[in-house]
N, C-alpha and C positions, 0 to 999 in steps of 0.2 A: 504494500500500500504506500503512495504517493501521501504525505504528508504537509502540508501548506498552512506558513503562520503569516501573517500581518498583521502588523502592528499599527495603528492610527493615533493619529493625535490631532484635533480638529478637521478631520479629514485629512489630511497630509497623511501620506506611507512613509514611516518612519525606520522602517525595518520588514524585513521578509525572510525567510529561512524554508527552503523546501528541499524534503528530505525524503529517501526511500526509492520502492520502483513499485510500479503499478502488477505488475506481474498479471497484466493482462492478456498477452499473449508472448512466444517465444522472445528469447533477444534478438534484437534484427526485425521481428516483424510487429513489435507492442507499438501503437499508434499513439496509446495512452500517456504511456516513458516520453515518444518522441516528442508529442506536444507540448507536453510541461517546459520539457530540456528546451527547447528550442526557444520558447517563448521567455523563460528565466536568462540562458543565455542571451538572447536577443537585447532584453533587458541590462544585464550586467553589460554587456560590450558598447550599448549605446551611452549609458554612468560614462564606462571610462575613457573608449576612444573619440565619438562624439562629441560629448561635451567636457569631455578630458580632465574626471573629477580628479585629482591627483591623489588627494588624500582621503578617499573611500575607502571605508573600512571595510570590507568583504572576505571569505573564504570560498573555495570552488575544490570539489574533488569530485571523486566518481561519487552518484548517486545525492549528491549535495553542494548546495548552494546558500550562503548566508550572508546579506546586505544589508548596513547597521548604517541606513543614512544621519540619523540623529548624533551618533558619534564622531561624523565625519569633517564634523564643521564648516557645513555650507553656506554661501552665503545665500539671500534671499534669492537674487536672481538664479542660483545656481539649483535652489529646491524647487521653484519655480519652474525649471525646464525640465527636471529630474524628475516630477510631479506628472508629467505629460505620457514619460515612458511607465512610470511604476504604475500610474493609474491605467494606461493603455494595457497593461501587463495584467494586473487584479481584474480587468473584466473580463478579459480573456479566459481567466483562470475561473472564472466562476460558472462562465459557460461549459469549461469540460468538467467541472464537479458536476452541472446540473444533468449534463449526460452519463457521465462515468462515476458519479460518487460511490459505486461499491470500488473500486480503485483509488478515490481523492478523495482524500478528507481536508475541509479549507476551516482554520481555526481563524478569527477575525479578533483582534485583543483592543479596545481603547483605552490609551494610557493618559 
């Protein structure tokens, strides 16, 4: 099971952490795996090479990804655009829980 935290604070995404595998189908052919990864990567690559957070606090291995904007020290303009991609990212993600939730579980935290 695909695992998905978000963190909120006044609506802003302040953090996200997704973890696990869908074990929906084989490796190589789980759609479920591929979505998430892609979508989360899509995400982290646009933080740092797009808008070229420097100092994003993040970790990435197999099966996990973990984005701690609020630690990162952004400035407004910078949560501001950052805001664009992670919100683009969370509704995505809620679309494949409302399809695949025996695979995704989306935890939603306001802090």
């Amino acid at each position: 099971m695909i695992r998905i935290e978000i963190q909120k604070k006044n609506e802003r995404i302040t953090y996200f952490k997704i973890n696990g595998h869908a074990n929906f189908k084989e490796y190589g052919e789980d759609i479920v795996c591929s979505a998430v990864s892609s979508v989360s990567q899509m995400t982290l690559n646009g933080l740092l090479e797009i808008l070229k957070l420097k100092n994003l606090k993040y970790s990435e291995k197999e099966g996990y990804i973990v984005c701690d904007l609020e630690k990162s020290g952004l400035s407004d303009e910078e949560y501001e655009k950052a805001d664009i991609l992670t919100q683009s990212m969370f509704s995505y993600l809620k679309e494949i829980v409302k399809t695949y939730g025996k695979y995704v579980k989306l935890k939603i935290k306001e802090v």
